[in-house]
C-alpha positions in Angstrom: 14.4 14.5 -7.7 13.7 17.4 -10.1 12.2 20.6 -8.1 10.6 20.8 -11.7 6.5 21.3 -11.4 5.9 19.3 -15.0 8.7 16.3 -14.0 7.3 15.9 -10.3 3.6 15.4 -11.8 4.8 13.2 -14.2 6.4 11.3 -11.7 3.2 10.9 -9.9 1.4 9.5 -12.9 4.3 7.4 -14.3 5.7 5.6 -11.7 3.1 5.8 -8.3 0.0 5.3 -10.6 1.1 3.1 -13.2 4.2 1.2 -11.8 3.0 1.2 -8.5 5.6 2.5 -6.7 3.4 3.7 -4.0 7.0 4.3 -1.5 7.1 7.4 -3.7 4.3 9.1 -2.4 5.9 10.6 0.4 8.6 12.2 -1.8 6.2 13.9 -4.5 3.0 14.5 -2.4 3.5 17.2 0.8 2.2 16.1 4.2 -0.4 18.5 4.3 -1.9 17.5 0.7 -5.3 18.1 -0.2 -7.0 15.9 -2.5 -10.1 17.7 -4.1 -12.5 16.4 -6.0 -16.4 15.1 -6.3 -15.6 11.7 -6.1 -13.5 11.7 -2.8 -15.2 10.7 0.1 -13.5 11.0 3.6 -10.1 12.4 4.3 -8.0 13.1 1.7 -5.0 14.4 3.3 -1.6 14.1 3.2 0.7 10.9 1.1 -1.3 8.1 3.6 -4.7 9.5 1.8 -3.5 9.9 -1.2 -2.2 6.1 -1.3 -5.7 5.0 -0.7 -7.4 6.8 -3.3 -4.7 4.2 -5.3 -5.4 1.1 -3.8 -9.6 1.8 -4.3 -8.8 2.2 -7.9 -6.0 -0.3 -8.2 -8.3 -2.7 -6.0 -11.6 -2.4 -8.9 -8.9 -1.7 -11.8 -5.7 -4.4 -11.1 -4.5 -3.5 -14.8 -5.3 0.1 -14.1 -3.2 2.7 -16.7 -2.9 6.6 -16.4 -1.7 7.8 -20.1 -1.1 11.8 -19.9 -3.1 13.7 -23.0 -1.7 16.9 -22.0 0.1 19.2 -20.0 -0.2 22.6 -19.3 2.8 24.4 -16.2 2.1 28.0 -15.3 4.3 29.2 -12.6 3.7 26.2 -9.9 0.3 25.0 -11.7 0.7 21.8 -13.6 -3.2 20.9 -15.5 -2.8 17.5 -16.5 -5.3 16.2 -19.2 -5.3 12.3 -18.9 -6.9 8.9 -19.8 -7.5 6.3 -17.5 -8.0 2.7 -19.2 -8.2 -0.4 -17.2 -10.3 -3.8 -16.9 -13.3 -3.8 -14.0 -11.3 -7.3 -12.0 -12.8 -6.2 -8.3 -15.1 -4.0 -6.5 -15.3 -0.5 -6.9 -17.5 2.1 -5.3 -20.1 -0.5 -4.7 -20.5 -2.5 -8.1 -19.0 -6.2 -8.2 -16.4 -6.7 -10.5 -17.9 -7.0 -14.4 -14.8 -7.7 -16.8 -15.5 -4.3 -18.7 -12.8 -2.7 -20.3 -12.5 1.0 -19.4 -11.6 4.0 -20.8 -12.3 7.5 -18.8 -10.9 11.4 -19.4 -10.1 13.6 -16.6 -8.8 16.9 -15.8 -6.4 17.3 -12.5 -4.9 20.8 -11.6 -2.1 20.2 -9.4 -0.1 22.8 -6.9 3.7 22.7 -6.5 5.6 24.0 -4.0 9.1 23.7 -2.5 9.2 20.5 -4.5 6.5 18.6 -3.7 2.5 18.3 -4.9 0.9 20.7 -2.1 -2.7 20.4 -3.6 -4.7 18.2 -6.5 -8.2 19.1 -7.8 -9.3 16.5 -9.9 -12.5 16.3 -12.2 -13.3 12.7 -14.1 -16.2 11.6 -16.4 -17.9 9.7 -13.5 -21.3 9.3 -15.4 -19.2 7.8 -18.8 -17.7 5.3 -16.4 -20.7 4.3 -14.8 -21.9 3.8 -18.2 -19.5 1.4 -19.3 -19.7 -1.4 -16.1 -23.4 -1.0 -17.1 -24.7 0.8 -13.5 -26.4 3.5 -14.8 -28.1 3.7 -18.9 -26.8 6.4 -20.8 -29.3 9.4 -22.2 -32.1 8.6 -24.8 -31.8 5.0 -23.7 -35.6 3.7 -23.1 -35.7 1.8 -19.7 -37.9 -1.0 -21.3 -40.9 -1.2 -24.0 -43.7 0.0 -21.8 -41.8 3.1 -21.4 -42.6 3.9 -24.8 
């Protein structure tokens, strides 16, 4: 494996998240990982956490697809500006499966050392995904006619 930062992100998106080749996580994510982020509930520490944050999203989104926007590596920072596309086929966070495609942009900063992903803060448009399955209207939208 390449002790480069960029290549071992990469890695994570390419071949865990897309190709799920979930065996991997162990070799890019450290044992004491932190996952950070508003829409993480519970522990999220270490490659075992990290594996179920997959399976809920892989679980809601079977045909789920990561497609990297952008890069930026400072030192043993790696940003990663991403897309993440995929058709609503099962549960997720609550809402029954609704057939929608999905299209959603995030923002994950990621922290490499000795090799591994020691840390991941991740930010994603929650409110344009809820949008698209339909659970919540977007802005300017009237609820019905007597709310005129």
């Amino acid at each position: 494996m390449s002790a480069d930062p960029k290549s071992i992100v990469r890695r994570l998106y390419e071949e865990v998240w897309n190709k799920r080749k979930l065996h991997l996580m162990s070799e890019l994510v450290s044992p004491s990982h932190a996952l950070h982020g508003s829409h993480i509930s519970g522990s999220a520490i270490g490659p075992e956490a990290y594996k179920r944050v997959v399976a809920l999203f892989v679980a809601g989104f079977p045909d789920l697809r990561f497609t990297i926007e952008d890069t930026i590596t400072e030192q043993d920072k790696v940003v990663v500006c991403w897309t993440l596309s995929g058709t609503h086929k099962g549960e997720y966070m609550g809402i029954p499966a609704t057939n929608k495609k999905v299209s959603v942009e995030g923002i994950t900063i990621h922290d490499i050392a000795n090799g591994r992903i020691m840390d991941s803060y991740a930010m994603r448009d929650m409110w344009g995904l809820m949008q698209q399955l339909g659970a919540v209207k977007g802005l300017g939208e009237p609820q019905s006619a007597s709310a005129r």
